[in-house]
C-alpha positions as CSV (number, residue, x, y, z in Angstrom):
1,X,5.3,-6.0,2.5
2,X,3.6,-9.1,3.7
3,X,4.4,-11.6,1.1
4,X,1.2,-14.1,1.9
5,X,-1.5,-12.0,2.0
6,X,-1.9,-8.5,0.5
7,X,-4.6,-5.7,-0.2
8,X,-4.8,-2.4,-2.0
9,X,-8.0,-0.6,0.0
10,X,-8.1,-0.9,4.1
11,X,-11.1,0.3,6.0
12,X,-11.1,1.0,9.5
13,X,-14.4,0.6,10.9
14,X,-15.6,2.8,13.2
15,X,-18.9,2.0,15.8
16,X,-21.5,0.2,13.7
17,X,-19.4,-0.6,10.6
18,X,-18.3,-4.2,12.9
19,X,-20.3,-6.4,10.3
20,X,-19.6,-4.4,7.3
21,X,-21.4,-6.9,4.4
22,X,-19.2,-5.7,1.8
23,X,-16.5,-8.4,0.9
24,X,-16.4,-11.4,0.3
25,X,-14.0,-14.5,0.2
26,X,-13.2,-13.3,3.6
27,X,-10.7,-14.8,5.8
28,X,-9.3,-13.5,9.1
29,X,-5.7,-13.0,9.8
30,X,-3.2,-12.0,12.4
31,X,-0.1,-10.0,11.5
32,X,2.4,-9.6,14.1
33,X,3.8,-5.7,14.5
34,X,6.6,-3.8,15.9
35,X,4.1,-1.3,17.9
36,X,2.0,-4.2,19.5
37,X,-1.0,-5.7,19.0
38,X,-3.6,-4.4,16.7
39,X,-7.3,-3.8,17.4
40,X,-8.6,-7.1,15.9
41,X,-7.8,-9.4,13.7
42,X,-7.8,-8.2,10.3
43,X,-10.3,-9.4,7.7
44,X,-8.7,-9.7,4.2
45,X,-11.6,-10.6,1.4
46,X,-12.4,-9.6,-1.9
47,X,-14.4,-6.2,-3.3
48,X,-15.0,-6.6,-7.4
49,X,-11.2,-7.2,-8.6
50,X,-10.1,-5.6,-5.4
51,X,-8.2,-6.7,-2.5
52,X,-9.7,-5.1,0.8
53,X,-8.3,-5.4,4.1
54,X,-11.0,-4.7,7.3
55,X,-10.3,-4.3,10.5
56,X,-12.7,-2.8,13.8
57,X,-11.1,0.2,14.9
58,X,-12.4,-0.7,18.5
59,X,-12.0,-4.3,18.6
60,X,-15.0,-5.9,17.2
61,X,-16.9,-6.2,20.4
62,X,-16.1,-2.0,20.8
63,X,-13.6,-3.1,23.7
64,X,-10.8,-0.8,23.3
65,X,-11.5,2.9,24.2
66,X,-10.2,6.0,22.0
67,X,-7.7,6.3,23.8
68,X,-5.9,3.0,24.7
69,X,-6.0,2.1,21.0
70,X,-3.0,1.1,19.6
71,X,-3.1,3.9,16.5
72,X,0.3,2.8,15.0
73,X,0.1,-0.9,15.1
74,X,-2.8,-0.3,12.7
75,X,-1.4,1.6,10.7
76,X,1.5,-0.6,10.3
77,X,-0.5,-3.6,9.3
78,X,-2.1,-1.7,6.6
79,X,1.2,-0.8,5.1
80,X,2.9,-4.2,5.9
81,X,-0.5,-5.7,3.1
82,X,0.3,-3.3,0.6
83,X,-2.9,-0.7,1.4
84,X,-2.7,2.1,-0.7
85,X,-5.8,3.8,0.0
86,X,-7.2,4.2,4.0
87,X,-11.1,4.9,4.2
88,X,-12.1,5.6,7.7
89,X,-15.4,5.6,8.8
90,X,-16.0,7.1,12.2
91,X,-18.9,9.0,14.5
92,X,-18.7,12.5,15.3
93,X,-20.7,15.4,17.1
94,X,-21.6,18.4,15.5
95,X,-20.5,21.7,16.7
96,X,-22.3,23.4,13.6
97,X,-26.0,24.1,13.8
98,X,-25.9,23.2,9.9
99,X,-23.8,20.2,10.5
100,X,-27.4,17.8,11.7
101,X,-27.1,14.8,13.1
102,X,-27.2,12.1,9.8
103,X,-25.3,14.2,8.0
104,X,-21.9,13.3,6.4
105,X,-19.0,15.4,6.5
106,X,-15.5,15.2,5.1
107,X,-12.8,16.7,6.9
108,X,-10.5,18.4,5.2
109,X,-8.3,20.2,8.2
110,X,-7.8,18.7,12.0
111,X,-6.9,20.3,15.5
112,X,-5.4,17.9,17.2
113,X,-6.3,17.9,21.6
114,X,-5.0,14.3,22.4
115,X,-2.6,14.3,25.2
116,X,-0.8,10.8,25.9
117,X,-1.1,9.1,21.8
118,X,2.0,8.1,20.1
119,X,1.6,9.8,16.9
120,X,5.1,8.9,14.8
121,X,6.6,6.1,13.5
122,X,10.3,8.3,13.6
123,X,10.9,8.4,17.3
124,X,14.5,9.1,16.4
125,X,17.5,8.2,15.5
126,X,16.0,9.0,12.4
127,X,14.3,12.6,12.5
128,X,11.0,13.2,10.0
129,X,8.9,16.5,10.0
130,X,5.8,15.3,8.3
131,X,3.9,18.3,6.4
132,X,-0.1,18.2,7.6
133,X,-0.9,21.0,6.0
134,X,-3.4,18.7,4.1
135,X,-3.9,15.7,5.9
136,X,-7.0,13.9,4.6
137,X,-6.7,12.8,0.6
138,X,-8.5,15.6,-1.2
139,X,-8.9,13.3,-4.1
140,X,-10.6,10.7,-2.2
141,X,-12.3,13.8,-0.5
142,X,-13.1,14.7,-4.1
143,X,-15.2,11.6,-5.8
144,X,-16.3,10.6,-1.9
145,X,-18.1,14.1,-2.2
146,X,-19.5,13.6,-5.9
147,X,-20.8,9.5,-4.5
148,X,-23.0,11.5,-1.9
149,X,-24.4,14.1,-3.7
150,X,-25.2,11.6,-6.4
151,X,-26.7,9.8,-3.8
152,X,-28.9,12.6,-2.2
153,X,-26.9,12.4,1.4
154,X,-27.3,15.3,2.8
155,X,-23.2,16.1,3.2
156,X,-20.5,18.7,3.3
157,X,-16.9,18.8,1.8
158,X,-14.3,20.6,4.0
159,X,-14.6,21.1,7.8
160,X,-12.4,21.3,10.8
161,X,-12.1,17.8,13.1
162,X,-11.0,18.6,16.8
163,X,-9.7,15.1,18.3
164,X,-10.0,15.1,22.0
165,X,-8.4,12.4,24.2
166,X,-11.4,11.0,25.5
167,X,-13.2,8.8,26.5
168,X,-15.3,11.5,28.5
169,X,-17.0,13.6,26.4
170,X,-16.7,17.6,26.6
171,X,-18.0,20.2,28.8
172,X,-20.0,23.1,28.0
173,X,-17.0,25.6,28.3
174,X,-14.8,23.1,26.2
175,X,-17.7,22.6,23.7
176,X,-18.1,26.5,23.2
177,X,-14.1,26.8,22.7
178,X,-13.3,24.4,20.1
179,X,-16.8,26.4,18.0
180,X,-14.9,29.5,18.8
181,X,-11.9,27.8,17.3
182,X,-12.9,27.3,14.1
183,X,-14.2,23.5,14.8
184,X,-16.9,22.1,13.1
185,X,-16.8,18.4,14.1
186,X,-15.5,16.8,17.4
187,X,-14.7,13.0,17.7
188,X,-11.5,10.9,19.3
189,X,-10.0,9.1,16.8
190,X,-8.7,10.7,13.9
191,X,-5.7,11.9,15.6
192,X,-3.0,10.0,15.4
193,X,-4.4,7.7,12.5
194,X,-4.3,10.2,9.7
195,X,-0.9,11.1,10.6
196,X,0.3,7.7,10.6
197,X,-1.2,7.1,7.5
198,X,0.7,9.8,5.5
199,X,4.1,9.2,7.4
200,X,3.3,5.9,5.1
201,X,2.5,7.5,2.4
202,X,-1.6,5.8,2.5
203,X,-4.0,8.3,1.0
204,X,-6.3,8.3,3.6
205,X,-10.1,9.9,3.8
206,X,-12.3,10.3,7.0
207,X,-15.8,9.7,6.4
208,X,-18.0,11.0,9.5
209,X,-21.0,10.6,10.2
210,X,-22.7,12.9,12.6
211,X,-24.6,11.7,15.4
212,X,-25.5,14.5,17.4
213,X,-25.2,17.9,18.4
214,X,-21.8,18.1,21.2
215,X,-22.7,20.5,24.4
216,X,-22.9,23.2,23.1
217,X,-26.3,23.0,22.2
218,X,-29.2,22.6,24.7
219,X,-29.2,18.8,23.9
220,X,-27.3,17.0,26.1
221,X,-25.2,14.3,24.9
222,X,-26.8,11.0,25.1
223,X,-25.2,7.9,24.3
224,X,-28.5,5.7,23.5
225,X,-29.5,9.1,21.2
226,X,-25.9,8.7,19.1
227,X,-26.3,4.8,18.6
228,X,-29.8,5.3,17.5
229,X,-28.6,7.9,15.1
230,X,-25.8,5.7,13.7
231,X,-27.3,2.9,13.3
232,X,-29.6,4.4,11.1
233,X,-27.0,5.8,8.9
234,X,-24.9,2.2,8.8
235,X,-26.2,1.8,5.1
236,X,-25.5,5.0,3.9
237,X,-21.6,4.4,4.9
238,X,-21.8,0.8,3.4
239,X,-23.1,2.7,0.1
240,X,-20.5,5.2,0.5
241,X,-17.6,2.7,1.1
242,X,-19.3,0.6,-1.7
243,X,-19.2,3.5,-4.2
244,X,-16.1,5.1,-3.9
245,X,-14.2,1.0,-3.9
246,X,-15.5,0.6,-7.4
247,X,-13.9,4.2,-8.3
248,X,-10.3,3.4,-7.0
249,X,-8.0,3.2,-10.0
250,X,-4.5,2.3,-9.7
251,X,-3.4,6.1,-10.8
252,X,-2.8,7.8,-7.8
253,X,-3.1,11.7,-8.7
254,X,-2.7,13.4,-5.2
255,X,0.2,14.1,-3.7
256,X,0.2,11.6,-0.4
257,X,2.1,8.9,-2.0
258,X,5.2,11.7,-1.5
259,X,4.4,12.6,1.6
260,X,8.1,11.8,2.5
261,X,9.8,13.4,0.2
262,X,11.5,16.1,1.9
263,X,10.3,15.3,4.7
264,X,13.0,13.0,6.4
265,X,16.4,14.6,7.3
């Protein structure tokens, strides 16, 4: 653990969450890593009595694509500060008519279509079969779920998240494969953080907002159309982030803080 600076909540921002507003006493560090170099600098500040650690999933001037971002560097840093819990803000496209674009959704299962990511820490000598049967925090899922409905977002709990390499987005055919599937979301970046984040132990939640409807609808993906839509739904995310911060105990009841156990051989 970093022994000058510390945090127990990290966010990684996803597009529009840059200038998140929420913490204060903020100060920006750089934490060298095994993996490389990480996205940004990382913001360290204060939330309440919390310690929260920020950092732009893209770089903060949305520089690095999808899939040139260095996942496990990330990752690292957040467990190198002491990050217990991992909220993760991102953008998605719906491939649910009932999934509409400004709706929330909580994943709660992934398929992973990424091709060239490293998605381990144990790249051997040292062999680890991580379990992602569940790979999102259900009880972050959980009270992140109760924050929206007492907020009157319009949100689901549960859904599957196919991660595709990017950066292009998908064709028609692809689009209609992953619905047949059993997808309900598409986006690039879930894939490998969550896994990283339970091979250390981080309970970590993906909260995505959906900006439009992917191809296979009649509507054409438009980029201009999915800023629009997520800029208009920054503030419910800040709310969101907000909300569940000031819920964060110290008793962690799920099971990802033993996500090793077992697990290493």
């Amino acid at each position: 653990m970093n022994k000058e600076y510390s945090a127990d909540i990290g966010i990684i921002g996803g597009t529009g969450i840059y200038n998140s507003k929420i913490i204060t006493n903020t100060k920006k560090i750089e934490i060298n890593t095994p993996y490389g170099q990480t996205s940004d600098l990382i913001t360290i500040g204060d939330f309440e009595n919390k310690k929260v650690a920020f950092m732009p999933r893209h770089g903060k001037s949305h520089k690095i694509p999808p899939h040139k971002i260095n996942y496990r560097a990330n990752i690292w840093v957040m467990k190198e500060l002491g990050v217990k819990w991992l909220l993760a803000p991102s953008a998605v496209g719906s491939l649910r008519e009932e999934l509409k674009p400004g709706d929330i959704v909580i994943p709660d299962q992934f398929i992973d279509r990424t091709k060239n990511r490293e998605n381990t820490f144990y790249d051997g000598p040292q062999v680890t079969h991580i379990s992602t049967a569940y790979p999102f925090c259900r009880e972050l899922a959980s009270q992140i779920d109760r924050i929206c409905k007492n907020l009157e977002y319009s949100n689901h709990l549960g859904g599957t998240y196919i991660c595709i390499e990017g950066p292009r987005f998908s064709t028609k055919s692809e689009s209609k494969m992953f619905r047949n599937w059993g997808a309900d979301i598409i986006g690039m970046t879930v894939v490998p953080e969550c896994i990283l984040a339970r091979e250390v132990e981080i309970c970590y939640v993906n909260i995505a907002t959906v900006t439009d409807y992917d191809v296979w609808a009649e509507n054409t993906v438009n980029t201009e159309e999915i800023i629009k839509t997520l800029n208009n739904n920054i503030s419910k995310t800040r709310n969101i982030l907000r909300e569940i911060m000031l819920k964060i105990t110290e008793d962690r009841k799920c099971d990802c803080k033993n996500a090793l156990k077992d697990a290493i051989y």
